[in-house]
Structures are given as C-alpha cells and as structure tokens.
C-alpha positions in Angstrom: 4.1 10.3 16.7 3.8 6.8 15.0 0.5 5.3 14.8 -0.9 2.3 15.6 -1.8 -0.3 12.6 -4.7 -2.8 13.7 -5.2 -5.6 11.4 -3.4 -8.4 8.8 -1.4 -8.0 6.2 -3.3 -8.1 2.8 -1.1 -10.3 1.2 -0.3 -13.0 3.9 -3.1 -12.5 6.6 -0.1 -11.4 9.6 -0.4 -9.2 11.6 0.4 -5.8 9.8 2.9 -3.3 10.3 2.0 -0.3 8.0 -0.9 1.4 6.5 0.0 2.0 2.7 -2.3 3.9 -0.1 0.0 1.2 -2.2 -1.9 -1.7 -3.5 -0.5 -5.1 -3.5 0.5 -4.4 -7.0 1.6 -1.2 -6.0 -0.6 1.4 -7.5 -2.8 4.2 -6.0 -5.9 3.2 -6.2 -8.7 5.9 -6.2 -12.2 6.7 -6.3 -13.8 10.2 -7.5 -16.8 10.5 -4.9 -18.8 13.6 -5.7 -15.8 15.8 -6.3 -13.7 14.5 -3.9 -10.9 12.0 -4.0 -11.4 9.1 -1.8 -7.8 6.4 -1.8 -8.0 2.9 -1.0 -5.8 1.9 2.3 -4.6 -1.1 2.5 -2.2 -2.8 5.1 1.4 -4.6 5.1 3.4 -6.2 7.3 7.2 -5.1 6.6 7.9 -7.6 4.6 5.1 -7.7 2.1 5.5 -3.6 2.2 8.9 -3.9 1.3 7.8 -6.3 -1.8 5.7 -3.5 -3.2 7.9 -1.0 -2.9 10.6 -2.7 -4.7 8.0 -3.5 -7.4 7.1 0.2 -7.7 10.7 1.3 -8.0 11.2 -1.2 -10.4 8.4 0.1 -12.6 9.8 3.6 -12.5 13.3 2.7 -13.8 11.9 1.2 -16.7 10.2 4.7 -17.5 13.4 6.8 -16.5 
C-alpha cells in the first residue's frame, strides 16, 4: 500500500513525492531522546530525491 506524501519538497518548495530519513545532503540525521532514537523526515519530490541519492552513492564509492 503506498502512502500518501502531504507537503513541498525541501529543496525546491513543489509539491513532494517521497518521505525520505535522507537529508538534503544525504545523511541520516538523528536525535537520542531519552534512549530512544528519534530520525529526522524530510520530503522530496522525485527529482530532488533522485539528486540525493546519487550524491549518497557517490559518497559510498569513494569509501569502497
């Protein structure tokens, strides 16, 4: 079942497609609240989302 995104894209205030723990710089950003983990969301539209990924896959060949 796909869900339904409500809001603008992060990056270029459209209207957003997908709901990403990714953050426009593409890294997981969390918080420890009272020994929990709490992440960030933040939301794309494809485009954008696409962007960050290739910026996070680009980051990981340099380390392999």
């Amino acid at each position: 079942m796909k869900k339904i995104v409500v809001g603008d894209c992060c990056i270029c205030g459209e209207k957003a497609a997908i709901k990403s723990r990714l953050s426009p710089e593409s890294f997981v950003i969390a918080h420890d609240r009272k020994g929990y983990i709490e992440y960030e969301s933040f939301l794309f539209c494809a485009l954008h989302f696409n962007e960050v990924l290739e910026t996070l896959w680009k980051r990981v060949e340099n380390i392999w």
